[in-house]
mmCIF file of the N, C-alpha and C atoms, coordinates in Angstrom:
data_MODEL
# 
_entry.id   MODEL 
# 
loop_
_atom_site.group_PDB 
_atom_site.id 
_atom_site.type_symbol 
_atom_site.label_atom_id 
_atom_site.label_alt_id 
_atom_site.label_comp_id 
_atom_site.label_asym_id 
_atom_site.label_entity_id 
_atom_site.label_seq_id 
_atom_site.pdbx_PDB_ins_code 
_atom_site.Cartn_x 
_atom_site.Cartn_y 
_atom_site.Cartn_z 
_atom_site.occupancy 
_atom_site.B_iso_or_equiv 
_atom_site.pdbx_formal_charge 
_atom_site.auth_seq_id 
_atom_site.auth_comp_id 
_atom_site.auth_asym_id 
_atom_site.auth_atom_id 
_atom_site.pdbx_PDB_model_num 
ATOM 1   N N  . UNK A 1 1  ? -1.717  -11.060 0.861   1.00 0.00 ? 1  UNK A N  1 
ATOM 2   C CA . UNK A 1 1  ? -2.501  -11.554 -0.259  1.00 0.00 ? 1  UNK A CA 1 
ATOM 3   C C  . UNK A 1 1  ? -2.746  -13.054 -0.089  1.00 0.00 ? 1  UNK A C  1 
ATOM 4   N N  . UNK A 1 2  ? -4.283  -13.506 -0.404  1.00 0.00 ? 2  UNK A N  1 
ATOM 5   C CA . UNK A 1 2  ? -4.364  -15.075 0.005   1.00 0.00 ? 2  UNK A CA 1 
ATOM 6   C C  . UNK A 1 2  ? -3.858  -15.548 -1.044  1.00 0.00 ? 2  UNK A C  1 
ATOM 7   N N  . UNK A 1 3  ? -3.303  -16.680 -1.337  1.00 0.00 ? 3  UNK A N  1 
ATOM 8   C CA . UNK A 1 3  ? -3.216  -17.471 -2.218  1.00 0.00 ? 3  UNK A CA 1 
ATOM 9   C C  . UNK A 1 3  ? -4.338  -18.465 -2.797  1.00 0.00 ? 3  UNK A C  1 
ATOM 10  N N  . UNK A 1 4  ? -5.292  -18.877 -3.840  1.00 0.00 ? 4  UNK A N  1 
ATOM 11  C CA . UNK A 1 4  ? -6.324  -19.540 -4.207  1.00 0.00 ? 4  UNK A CA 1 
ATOM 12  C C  . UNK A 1 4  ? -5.510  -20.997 -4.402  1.00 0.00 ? 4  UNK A C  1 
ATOM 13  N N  . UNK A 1 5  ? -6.390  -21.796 -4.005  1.00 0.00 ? 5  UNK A N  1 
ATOM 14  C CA . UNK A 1 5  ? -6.223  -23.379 -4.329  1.00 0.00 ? 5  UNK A CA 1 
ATOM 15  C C  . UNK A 1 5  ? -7.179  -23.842 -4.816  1.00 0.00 ? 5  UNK A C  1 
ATOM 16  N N  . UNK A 1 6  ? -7.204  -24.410 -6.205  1.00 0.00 ? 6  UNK A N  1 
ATOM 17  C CA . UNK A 1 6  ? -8.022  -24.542 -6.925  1.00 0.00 ? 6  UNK A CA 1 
ATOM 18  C C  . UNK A 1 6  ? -8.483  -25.877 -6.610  1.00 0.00 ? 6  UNK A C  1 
ATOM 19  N N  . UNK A 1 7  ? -9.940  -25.821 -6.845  1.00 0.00 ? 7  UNK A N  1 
ATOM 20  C CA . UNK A 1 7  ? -10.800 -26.673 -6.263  1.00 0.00 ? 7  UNK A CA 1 
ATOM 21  C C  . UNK A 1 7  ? -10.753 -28.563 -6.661  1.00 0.00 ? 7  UNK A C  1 
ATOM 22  N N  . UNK A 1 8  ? -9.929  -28.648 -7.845  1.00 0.00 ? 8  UNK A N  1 
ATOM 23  C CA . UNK A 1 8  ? -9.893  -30.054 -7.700  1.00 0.00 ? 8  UNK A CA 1 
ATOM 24  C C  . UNK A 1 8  ? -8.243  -30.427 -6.394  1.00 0.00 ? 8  UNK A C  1 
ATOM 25  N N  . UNK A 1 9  ? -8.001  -29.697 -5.663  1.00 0.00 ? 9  UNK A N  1 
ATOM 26  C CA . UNK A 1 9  ? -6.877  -30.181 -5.044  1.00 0.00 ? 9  UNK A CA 1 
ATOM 27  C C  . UNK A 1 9  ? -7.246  -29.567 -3.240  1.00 0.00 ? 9  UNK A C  1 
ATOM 28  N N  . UNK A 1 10 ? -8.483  -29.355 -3.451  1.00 0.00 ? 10 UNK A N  1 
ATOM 29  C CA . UNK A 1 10 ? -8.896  -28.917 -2.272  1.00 0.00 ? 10 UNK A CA 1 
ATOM 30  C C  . UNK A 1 10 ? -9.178  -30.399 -1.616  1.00 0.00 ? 10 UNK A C  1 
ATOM 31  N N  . UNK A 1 11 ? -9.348  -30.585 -0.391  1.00 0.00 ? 11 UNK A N  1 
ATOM 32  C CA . UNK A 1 11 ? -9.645  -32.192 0.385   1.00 0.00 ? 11 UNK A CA 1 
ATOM 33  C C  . UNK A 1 11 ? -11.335 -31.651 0.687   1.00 0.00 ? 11 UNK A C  1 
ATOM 34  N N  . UNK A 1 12 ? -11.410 -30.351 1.391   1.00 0.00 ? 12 UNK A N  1 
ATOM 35  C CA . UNK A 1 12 ? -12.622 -30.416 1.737   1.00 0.00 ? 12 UNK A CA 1 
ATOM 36  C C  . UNK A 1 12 ? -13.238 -29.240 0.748   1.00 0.00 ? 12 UNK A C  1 
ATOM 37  N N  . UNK A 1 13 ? -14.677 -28.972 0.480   1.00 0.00 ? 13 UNK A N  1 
ATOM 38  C CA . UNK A 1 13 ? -14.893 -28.452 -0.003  1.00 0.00 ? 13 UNK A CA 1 
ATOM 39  C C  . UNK A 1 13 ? -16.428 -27.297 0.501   1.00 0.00 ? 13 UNK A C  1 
ATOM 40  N N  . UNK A 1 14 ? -16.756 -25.841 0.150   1.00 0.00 ? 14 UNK A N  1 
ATOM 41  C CA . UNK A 1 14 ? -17.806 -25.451 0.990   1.00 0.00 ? 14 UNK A CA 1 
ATOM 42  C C  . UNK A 1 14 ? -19.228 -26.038 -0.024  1.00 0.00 ? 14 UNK A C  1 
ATOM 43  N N  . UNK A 1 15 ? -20.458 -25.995 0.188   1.00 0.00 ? 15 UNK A N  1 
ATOM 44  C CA . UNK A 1 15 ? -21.521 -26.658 -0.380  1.00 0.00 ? 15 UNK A CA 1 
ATOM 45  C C  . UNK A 1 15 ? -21.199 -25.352 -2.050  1.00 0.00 ? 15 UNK A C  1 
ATOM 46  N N  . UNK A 1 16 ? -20.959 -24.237 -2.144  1.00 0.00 ? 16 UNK A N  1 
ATOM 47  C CA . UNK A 1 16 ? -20.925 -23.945 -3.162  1.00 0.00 ? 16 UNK A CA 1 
ATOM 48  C C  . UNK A 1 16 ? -20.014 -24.791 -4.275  1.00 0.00 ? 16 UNK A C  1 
ATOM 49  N N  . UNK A 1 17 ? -19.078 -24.685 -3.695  1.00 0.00 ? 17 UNK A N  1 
ATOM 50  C CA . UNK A 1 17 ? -17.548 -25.331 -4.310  1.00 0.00 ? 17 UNK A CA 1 
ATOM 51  C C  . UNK A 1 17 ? -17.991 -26.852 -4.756  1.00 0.00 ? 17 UNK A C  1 
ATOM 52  N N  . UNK A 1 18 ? -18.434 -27.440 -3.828  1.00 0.00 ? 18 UNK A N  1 
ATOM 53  C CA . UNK A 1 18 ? -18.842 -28.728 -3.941  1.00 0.00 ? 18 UNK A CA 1 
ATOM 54  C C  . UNK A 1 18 ? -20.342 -29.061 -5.393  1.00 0.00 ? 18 UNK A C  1 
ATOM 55  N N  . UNK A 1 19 ? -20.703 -27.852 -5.202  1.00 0.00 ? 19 UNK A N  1 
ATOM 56  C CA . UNK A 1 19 ? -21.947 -28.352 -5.846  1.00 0.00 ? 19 UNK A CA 1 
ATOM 57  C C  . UNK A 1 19 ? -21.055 -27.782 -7.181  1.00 0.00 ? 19 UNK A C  1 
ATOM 58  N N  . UNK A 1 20 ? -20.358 -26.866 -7.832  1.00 0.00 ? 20 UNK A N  1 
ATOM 59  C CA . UNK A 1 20 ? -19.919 -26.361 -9.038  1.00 0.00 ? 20 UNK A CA 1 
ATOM 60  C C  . UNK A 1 20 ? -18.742 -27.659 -9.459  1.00 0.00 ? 20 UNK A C  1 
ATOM 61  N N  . UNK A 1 21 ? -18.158 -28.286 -8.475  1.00 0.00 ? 21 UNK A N  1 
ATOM 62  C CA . UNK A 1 21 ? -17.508 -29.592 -8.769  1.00 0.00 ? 21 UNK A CA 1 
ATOM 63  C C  . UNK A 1 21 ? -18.175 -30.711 -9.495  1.00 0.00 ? 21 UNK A C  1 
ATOM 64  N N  . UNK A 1 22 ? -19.092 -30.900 -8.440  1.00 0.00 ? 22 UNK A N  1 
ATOM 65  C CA . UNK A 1 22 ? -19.977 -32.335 -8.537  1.00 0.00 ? 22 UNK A CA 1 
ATOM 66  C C  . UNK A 1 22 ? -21.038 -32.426 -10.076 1.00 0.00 ? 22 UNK A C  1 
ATOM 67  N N  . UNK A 1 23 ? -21.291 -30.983 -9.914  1.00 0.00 ? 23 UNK A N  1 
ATOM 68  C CA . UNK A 1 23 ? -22.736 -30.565 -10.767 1.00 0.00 ? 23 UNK A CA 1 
ATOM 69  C C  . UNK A 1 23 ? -24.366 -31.233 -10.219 1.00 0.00 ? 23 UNK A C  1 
ATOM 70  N N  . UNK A 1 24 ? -24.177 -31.052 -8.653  1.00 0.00 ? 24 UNK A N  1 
ATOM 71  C CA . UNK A 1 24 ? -25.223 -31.235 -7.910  1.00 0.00 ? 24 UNK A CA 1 
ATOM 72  C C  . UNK A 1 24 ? -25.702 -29.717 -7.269  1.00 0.00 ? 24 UNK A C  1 
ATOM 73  N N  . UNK A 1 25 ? -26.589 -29.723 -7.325  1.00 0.00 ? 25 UNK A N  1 
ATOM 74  C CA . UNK A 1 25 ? -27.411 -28.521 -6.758  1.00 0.00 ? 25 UNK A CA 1 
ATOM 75  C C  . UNK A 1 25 ? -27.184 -27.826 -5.291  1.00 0.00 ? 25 UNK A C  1 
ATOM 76  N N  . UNK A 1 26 ? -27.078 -27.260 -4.605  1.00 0.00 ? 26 UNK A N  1 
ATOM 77  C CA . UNK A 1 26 ? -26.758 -26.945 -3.291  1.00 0.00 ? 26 UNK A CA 1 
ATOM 78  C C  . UNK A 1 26 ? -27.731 -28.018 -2.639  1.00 0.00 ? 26 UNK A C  1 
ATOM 79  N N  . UNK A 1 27 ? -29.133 -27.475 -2.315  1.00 0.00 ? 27 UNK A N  1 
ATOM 80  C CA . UNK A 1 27 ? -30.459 -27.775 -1.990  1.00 0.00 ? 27 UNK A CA 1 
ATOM 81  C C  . UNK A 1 27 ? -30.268 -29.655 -2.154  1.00 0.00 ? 27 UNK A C  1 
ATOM 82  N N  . UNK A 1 28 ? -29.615 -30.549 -3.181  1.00 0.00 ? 28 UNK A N  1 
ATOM 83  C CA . UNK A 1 28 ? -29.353 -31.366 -2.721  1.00 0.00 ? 28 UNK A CA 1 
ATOM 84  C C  . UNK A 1 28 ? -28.729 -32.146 -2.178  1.00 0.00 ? 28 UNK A C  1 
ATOM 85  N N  . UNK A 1 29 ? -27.412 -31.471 -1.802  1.00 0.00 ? 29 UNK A N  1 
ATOM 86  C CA . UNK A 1 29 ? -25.983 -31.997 -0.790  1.00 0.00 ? 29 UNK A CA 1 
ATOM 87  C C  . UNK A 1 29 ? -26.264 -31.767 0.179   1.00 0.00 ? 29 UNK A C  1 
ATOM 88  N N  . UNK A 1 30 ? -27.448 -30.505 0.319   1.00 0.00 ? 30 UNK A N  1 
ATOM 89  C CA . UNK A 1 30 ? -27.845 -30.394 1.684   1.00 0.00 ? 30 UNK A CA 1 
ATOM 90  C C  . UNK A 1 30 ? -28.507 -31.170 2.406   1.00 0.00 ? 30 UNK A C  1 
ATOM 91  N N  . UNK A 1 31 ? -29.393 -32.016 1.457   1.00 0.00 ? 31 UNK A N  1 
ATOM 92  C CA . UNK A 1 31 ? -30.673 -32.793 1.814   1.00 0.00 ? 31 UNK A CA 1 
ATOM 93  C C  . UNK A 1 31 ? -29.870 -33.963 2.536   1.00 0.00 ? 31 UNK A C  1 
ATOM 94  N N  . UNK A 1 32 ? -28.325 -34.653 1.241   1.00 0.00 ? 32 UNK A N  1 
ATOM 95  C CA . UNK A 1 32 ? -27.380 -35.419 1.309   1.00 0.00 ? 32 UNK A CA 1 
ATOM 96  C C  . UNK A 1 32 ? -26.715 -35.507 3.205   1.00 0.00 ? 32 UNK A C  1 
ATOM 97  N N  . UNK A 1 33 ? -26.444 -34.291 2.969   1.00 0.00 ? 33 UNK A N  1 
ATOM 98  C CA . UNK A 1 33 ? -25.254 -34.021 4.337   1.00 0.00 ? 33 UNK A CA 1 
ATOM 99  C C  . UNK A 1 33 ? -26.502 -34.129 5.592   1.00 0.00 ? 33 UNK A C  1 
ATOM 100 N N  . UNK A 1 34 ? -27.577 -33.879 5.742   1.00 0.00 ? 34 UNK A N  1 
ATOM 101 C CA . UNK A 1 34 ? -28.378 -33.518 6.818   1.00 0.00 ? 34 UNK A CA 1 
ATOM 102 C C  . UNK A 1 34 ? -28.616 -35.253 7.210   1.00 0.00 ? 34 UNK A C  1 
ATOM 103 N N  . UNK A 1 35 ? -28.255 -36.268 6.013   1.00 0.00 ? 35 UNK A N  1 
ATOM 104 C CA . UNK A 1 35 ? -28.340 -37.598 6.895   1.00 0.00 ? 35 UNK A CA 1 
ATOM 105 C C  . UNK A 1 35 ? -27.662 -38.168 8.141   1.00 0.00 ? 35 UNK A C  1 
ATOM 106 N N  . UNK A 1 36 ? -28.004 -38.458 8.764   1.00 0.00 ? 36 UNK A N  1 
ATOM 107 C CA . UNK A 1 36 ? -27.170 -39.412 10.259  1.00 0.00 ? 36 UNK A CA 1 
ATOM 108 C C  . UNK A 1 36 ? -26.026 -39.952 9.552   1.00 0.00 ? 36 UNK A C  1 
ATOM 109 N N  . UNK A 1 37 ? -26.334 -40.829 8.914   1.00 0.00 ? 37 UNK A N  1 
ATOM 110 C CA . UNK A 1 37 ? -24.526 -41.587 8.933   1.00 0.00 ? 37 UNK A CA 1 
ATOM 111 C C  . UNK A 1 37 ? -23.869 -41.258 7.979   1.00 0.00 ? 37 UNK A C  1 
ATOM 112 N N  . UNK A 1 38 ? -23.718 -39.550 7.279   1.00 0.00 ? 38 UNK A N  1 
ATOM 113 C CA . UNK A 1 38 ? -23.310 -38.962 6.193   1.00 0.00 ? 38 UNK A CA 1 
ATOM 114 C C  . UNK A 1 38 ? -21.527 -39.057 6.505   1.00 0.00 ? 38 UNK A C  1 
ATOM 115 N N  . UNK A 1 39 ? -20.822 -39.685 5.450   1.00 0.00 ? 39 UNK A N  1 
ATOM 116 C CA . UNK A 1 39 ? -19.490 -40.047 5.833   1.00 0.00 ? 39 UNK A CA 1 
ATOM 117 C C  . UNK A 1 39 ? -18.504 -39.010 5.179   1.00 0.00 ? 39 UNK A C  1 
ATOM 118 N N  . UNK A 1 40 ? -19.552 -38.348 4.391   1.00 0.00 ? 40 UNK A N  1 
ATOM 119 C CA . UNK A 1 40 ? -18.478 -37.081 3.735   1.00 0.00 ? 40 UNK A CA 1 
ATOM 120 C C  . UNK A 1 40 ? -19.105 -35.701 3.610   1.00 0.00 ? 40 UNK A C  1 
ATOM 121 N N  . UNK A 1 41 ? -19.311 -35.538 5.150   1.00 0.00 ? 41 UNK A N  1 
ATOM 122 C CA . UNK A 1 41 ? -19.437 -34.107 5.827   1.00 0.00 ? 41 UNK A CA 1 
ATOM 123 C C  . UNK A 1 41 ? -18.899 -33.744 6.555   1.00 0.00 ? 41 UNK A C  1 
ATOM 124 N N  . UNK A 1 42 ? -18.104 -32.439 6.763   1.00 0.00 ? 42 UNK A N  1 
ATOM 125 C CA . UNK A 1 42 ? -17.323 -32.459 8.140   1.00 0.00 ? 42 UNK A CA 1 
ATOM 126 C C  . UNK A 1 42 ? -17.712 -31.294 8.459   1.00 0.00 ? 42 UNK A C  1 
ATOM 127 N N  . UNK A 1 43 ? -18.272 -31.128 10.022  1.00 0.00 ? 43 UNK A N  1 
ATOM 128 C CA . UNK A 1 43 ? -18.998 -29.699 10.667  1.00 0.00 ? 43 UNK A CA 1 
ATOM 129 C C  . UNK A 1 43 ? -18.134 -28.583 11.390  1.00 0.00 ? 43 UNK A C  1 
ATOM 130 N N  . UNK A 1 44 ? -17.938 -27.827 10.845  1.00 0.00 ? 44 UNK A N  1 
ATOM 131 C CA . UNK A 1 44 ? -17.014 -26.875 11.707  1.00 0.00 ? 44 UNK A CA 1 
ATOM 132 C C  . UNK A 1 44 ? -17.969 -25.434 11.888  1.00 0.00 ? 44 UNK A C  1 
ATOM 133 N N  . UNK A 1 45 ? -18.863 -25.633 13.396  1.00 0.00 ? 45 UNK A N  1 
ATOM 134 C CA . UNK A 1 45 ? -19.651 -25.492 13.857  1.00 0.00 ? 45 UNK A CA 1 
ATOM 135 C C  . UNK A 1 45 ? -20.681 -25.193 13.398  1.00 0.00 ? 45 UNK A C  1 
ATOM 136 N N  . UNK A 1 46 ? -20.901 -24.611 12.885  1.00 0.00 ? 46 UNK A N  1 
ATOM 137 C CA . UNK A 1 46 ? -22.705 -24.448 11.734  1.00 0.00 ? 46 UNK A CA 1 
ATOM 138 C C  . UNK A 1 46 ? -22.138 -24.592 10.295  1.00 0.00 ? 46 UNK A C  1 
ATOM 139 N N  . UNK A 1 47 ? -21.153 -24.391 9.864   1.00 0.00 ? 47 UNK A N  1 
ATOM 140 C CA . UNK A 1 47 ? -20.378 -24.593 8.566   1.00 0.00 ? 47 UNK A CA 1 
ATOM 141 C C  . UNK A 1 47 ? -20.040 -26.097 8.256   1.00 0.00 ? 47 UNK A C  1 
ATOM 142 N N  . UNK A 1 48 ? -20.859 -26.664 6.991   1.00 0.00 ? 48 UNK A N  1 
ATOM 143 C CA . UNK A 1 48 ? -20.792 -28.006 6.576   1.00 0.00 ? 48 UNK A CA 1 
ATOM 144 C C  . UNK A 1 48 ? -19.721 -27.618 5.483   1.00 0.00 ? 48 UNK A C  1 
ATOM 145 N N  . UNK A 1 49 ? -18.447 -28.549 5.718   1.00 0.00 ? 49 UNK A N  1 
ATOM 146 C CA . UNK A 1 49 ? -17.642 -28.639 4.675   1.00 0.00 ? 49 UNK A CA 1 
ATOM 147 C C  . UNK A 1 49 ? -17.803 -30.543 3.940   1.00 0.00 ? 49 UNK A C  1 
ATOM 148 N N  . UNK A 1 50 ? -17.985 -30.129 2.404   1.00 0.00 ? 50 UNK A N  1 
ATOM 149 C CA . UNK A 1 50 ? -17.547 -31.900 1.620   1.00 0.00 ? 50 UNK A CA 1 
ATOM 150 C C  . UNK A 1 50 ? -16.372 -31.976 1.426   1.00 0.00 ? 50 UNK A C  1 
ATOM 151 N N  . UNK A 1 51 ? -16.658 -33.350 2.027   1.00 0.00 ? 51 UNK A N  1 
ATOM 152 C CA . UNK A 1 51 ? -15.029 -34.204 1.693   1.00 0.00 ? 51 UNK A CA 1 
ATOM 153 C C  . UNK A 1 51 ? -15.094 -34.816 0.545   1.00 0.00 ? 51 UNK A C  1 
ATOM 154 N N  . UNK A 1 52 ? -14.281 -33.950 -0.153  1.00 0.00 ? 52 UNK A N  1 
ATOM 155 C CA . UNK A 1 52 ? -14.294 -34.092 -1.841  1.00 0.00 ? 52 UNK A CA 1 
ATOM 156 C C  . UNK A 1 52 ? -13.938 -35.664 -1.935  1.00 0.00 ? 52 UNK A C  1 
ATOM 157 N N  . UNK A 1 53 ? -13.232 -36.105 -1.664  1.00 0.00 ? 53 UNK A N  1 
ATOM 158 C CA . UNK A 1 53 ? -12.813 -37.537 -2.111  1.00 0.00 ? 53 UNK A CA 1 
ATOM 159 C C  . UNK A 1 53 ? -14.050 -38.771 -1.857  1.00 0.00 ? 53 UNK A C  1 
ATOM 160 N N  . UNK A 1 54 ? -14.673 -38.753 -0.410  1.00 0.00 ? 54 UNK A N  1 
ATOM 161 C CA . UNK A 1 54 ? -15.712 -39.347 -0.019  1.00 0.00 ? 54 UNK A CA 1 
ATOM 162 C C  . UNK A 1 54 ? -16.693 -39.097 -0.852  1.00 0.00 ? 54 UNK A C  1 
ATOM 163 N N  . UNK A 1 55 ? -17.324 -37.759 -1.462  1.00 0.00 ? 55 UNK A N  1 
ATOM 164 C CA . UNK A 1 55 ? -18.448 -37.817 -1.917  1.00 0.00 ? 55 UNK A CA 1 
ATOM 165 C C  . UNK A 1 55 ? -17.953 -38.554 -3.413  1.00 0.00 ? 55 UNK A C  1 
ATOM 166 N N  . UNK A 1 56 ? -16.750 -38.050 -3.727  1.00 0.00 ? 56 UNK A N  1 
ATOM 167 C CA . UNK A 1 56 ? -16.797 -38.654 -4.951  1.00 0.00 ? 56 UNK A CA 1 
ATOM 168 C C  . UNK A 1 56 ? -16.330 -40.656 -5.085  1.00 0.00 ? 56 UNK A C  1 
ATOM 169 N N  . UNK A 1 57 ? -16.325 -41.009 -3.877  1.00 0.00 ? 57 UNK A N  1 
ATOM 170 C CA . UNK A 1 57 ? -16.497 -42.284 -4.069  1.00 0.00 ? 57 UNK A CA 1 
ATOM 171 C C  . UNK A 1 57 ? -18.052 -43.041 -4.051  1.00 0.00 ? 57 UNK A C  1 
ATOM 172 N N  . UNK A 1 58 ? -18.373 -42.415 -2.910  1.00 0.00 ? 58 UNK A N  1 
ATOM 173 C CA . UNK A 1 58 ? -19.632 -41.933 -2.800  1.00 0.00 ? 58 UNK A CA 1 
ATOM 174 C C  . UNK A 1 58 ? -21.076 -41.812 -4.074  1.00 0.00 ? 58 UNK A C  1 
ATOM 175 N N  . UNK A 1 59 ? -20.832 -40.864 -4.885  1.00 0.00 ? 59 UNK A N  1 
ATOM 176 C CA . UNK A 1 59 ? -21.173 -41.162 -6.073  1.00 0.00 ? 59 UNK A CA 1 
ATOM 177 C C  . UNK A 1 59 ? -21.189 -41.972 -6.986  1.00 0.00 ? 59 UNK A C  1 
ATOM 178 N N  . UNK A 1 60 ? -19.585 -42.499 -7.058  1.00 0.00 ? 60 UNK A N  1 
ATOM 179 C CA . UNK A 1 60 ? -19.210 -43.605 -8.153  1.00 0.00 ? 60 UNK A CA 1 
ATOM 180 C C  . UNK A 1 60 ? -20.231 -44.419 -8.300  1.00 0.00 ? 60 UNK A C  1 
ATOM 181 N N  . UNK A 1 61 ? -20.591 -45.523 -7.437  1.00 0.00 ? 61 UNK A N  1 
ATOM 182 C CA . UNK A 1 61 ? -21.591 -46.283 -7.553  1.00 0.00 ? 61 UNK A CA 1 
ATOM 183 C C  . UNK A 1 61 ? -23.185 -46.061 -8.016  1.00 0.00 ? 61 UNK A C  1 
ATOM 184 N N  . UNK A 1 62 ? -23.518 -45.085 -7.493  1.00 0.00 ? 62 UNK A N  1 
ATOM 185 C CA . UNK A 1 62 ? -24.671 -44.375 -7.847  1.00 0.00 ? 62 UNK A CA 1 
ATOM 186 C C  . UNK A 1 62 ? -25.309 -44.354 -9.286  1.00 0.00 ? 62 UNK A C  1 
ATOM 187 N N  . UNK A 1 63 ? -26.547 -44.799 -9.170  1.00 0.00 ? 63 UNK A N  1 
ATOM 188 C CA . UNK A 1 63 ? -27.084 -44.132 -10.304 1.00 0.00 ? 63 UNK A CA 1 
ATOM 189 C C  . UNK A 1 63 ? -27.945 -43.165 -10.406 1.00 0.00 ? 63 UNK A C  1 
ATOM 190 N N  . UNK A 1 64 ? -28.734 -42.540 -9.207  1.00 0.00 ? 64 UNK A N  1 
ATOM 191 C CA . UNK A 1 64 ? -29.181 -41.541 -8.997  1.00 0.00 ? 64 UNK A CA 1 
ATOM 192 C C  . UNK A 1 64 ? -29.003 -40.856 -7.763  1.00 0.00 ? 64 UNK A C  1 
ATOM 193 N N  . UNK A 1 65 ? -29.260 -39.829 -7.423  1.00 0.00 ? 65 UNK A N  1 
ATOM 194 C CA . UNK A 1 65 ? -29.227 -39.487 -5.893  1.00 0.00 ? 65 UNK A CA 1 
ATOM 195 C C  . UNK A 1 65 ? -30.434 -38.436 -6.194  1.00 0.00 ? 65 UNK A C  1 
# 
């Protein structure tokens, strides 16, 4: 039986997880992550995982994305 780890204690996160966290849309983390010097994406081979902590520093500053 897996055990669940609930998503605020996860480090990385999948674009679903991430977007039901953030309250960003898939379609735009994607747009997010597909940049060159994206610092809170990590690729495990066609699978984009967010690095929950990065995006959410990431954001802080932000007033729109």
């Amino acid at each position: 039986m897996r055990q669940q780890i609930p998503i605020w204690e996860k480090s990385n996160l999948t674009l679903e997880e991430a977007a039901a966290y953030f309250g960003i849309g898939i379609n735009r983390l994607r747009t997010l992550t597909d940049e060159k010097n994206c610092r809170f994406v990590l690729w495990c081979g066609s699978k984009r995982l967010i690095k929950r902590k990065l995006l959410d520093e990431y954001l802080k500053d932000k007033y729109s994305i």
